[in-house]
C-alpha angles and dihedrals in degrees: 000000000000137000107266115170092183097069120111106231115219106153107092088048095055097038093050084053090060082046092230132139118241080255090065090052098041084047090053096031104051095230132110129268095231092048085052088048095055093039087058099043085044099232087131132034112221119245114242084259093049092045099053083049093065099035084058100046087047089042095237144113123272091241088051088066103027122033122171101249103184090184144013108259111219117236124263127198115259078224136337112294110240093220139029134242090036140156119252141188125223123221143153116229112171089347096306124121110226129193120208113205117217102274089062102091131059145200096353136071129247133172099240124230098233149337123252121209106174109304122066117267143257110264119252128234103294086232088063093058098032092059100054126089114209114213132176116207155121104231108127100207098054096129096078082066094051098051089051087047093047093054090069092051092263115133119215118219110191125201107192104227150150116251098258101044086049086056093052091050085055094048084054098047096239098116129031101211119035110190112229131202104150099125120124088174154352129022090288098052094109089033080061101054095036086058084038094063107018097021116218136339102068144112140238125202117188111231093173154297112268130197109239132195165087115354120189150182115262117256089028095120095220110146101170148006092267103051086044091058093049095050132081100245117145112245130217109215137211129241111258109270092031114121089235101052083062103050087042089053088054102053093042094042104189108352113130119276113277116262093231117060114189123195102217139027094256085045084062094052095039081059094053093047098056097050105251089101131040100185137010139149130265148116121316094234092056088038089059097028082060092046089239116144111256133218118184122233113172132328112240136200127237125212132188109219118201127159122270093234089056116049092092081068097115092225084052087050094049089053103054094041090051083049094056094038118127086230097051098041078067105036082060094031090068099048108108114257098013132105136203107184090122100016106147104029113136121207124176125238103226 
């Protein structure tokens, strides 16, 4: 083994998504705890022999844990803050360091990376970026999947979107994970639109089925889709490309578009719970947790989309295990409205 600054260096990363101590890998590798201690803190390069080791015992391949990085690439902004000074989050997608402004994420709360005040900031420690997992999508209770990720040292970063907007992101490499419901039918329905939007070469990993419908305001006497549709409620609408936009669009046919657009399911409900909305359409689960009355319109699957060539990315593989895992199919399974009966299948879009 020799010194080498411009390796890429992959390895805690991967092993912290397998949750395991360097013990565990020594242990499965064959190699020493020490050696794996040097190798992530990259006070020693591996040898070909000690490399293949440690791609076999994480089940990668070696590329996926040491690349050759001849310089520091500055980092560029996912896309132009709105404001400045702003906060911002760090993180690496397809070698590239991406900064997300504050308007980036959503409904949850982050400690931020760093705070931009007109020049670009200094880059953070690799291992920072290169354990976050950037996602776009409109599941609500998405922080069930961020506590079980963050367990394994993996960072969440979540871009609240509409499914087609979170596919977009995808197609321009500035997220690794876009959330889909954009099925009106069939167990296609999502592989459709994914091919529809990015083409082949992608995965879909089933999160859940969700129960999705009518919410509405309390004392308003609806009692079905129909008798909502003949009366003179006030709607809250949907943003083009969300799943909901389009179920809404199908119960309401050529009525002109709702006054209120919210951006999120629980926006939706937030709408209807301060008067400005009667009805509008969004997840069981946001629908109770707001004390709105509920009516059923269809169960939908989603579905978590990530490109074919990534998924050895340990912070990919860690998803995906976390997503099959025993805990996490209950966790989901008891949410109102949700169901896991095939939470963690992967399918290919081809």
């Amino acid at each position: 083994m020799s010194i080498e600054p411009s390796l890429k260096n992959r390895l805690k990363a991967a092993r912290l998504a397998q949750g395991w101590s360097q013990e565990e890998l020594a242990r499965t590798s064959g190699l020493s705890r020490s050696g794996i201690s040097a190798i992530e803190t990259e006070r020693l390069v591996p040898s070909a022999a000690a490399a293949l080791a440690l791609a076999k015992a994480l089940a990668c391949r070696v590329e996926d844990l040491f690349q050759l990085d001849d310089s520091e690439a500055a980092p560029t902004w996912a896309w132009q803050p709105a404001d400045s000074p702003c906060r911002y989050w760090e993180a690496e997608i397809a070698g590239r360091r991406l900064l997300y402004p504050g308007d980036a994420v959503g409904e949850s709360i982050l400690a931020h990376d760093g705070y931009f005040e007109g020049t670009l900031p200094t880059p953070l420690a690799k291992e920072i970026a290169e354990r976050t997992l950037v996602i776009a999508c409109c599941d609500p209770a998405v922080g069930l999947l961020a506590a079980e990720l963050a367990q394994r040292q993996i960072r969440l970063l979540v871009l609240s979107r509409s499914s087609r907007f979170a596919l977009q992101l995808l197609q321009q490499g500035l997220v690794h994970v876009a959330g889909v419901h954009l099925s009106r039918s069939g167990e296609e329905g999502n592989a459709a639109a994914v091919k529809e939007v990015l083409g082949a070469g992608y995965r879909l990993l089933r999160l859940a089925r969700w129960q999705e419908g009518l919410a509405v305001a309390p004392g308003q006497r609806i009692s079905s889709i129909r008798s909502a549709v003949d009366s003179r409620l006030r709607w809250v609408g949907r943003e083009q490309g969300s799943g909901a936009r389009q179920c809404l669009d199908e119960i309401l046919g050529d009525r002109k578009a709702p006054r209120h657009e919210a951006r999120s399911h629980r926006g939706v409900a937030e709408v209807i719970r301060s008067g400005l909305a009667d009805a509008g359409v969004c997840l069981r689960l946001v629908s109770q947790q707001a004390g709105l009355e509920f009516i059923g319109i269809r169960e939908e699957a989603y579905d978590l989309c990530f490109a074919s060539g990534a998924e050895q990315d340990p912070r990919l593989r860690a998803l995906v295990e976390v997503v099959e895992s025993v805990r996490f199919r209950k966790l989901i399974g008891e949410l109102p409205g949700y169901s896991s009966a095939d939470t963690g299948a992967l399918r290919t879009v081809r």
